[in-house]
C-alpha positions in Angstrom: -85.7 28.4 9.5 -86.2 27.6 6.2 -85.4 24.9 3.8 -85.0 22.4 6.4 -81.7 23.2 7.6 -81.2 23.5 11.4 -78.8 25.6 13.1 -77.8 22.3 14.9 -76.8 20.9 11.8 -74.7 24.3 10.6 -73.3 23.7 14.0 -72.3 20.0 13.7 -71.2 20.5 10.3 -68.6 23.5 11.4 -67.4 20.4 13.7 -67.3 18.2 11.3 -65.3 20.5 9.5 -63.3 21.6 12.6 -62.1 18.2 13.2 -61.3 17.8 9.7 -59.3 20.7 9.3 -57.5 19.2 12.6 -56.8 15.9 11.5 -55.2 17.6 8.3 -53.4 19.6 10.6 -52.0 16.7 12.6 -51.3 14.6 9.5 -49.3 17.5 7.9 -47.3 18.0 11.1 -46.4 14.4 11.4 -45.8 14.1 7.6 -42.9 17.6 8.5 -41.8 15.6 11.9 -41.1 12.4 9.7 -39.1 14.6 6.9 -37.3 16.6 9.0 -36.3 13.3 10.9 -35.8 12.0 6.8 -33.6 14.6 6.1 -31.7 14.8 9.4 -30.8 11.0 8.7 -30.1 11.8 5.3 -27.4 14.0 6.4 -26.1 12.0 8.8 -25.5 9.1 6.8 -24.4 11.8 3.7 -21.9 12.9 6.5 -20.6 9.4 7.5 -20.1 8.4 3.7 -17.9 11.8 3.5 -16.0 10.7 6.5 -15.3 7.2 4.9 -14.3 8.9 1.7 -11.6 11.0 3.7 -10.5 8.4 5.4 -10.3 6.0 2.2 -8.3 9.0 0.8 -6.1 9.5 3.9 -4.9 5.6 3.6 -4.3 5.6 -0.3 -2.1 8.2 0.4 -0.5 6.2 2.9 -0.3 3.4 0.6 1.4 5.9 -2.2 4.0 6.7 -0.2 4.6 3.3 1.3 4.9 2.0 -2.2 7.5 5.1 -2.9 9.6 4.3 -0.5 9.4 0.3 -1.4 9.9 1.3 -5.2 13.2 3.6 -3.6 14.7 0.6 -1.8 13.8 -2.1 -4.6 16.3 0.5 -7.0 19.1 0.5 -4.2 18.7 -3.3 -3.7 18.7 -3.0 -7.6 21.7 -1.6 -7.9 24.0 -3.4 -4.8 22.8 -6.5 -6.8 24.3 -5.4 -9.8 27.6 -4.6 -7.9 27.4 -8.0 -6.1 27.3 -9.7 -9.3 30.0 -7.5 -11.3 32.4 -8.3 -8.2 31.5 -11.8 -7.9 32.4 -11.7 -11.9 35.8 -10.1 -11.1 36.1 -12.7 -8.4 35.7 -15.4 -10.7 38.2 -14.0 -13.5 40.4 -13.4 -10.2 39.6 -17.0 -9.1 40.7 -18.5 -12.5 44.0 -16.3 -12.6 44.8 -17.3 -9.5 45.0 -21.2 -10.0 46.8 -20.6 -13.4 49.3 -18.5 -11.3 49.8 -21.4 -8.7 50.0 -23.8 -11.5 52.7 -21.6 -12.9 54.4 -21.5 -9.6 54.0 -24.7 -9.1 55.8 -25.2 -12.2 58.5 -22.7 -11.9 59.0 -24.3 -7.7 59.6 -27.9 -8.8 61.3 -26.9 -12.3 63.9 -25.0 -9.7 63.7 -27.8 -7.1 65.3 -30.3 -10.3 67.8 -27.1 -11.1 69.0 -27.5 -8.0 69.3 -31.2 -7.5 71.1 -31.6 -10.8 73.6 -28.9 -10.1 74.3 -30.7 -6.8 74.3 -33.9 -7.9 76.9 -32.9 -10.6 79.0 -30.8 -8.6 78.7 -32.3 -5.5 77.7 -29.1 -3.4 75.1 -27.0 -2.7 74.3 -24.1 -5.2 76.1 -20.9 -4.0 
């Protein structure tokens, strides 16, 4: 051989270079294995955010028409407390007539009750 290199060391170089080349090979596959695992728990959690986001758009739905049917019942509560108050106005007017009418007939009662008694006590008999 010439120039002082030995088959031996082409042959343990190739090896060198063999295991090299494996160790690459093995790093590269495990660097794939750990992004395919990456991605794969990428997706799942991508998924599971998605999920939470439907459901967080399931309950404001909910939440709409819950607060339709409150705002619907607050406007017929509105308007039987509008009524409630108009009658208990009319009550109030009605209240106020009716003690001026039982002063009235008060009045008229004892103004007839001294009719009477005069026209007996003039007459000396009942009134016919």
């Amino acid at each position: 051989m010439t120039g002082g290199t030995s088959l031996n060391d082409i042959y343990r170089s190739i090896g060198e270079l063999t295991g090299a080349v494996k160790a690459l090979g093995d790093k590269i596959e495990d660097n794939e294995r750990r992004n395919v695992a990456a991605i794969d728990q990428a997706n799942e959690s991508r998924a599971t955010v998605h999920k939470r986001l439907d459901d967080l758009v399931d309950r404001v739905g909910h939440v709409e028409a819950d607060t339709a049917d409150v705002k619907r019942k607050v406007e017929a509560v509105e308007k039987v407390t509008i009524e409630v108050t108009t009658l208990r106005a009319k009550a109030e007017g009605a209240g106020t007539l009716g003690r001026w009418l039982l002063v009235i007939g008060g009045g008229v009662l004892s103004a007839a009750g001294w009719v009477i008694g005069a026209y007996t006590y003039l007459t000396g008999r009942p009134p016919p």
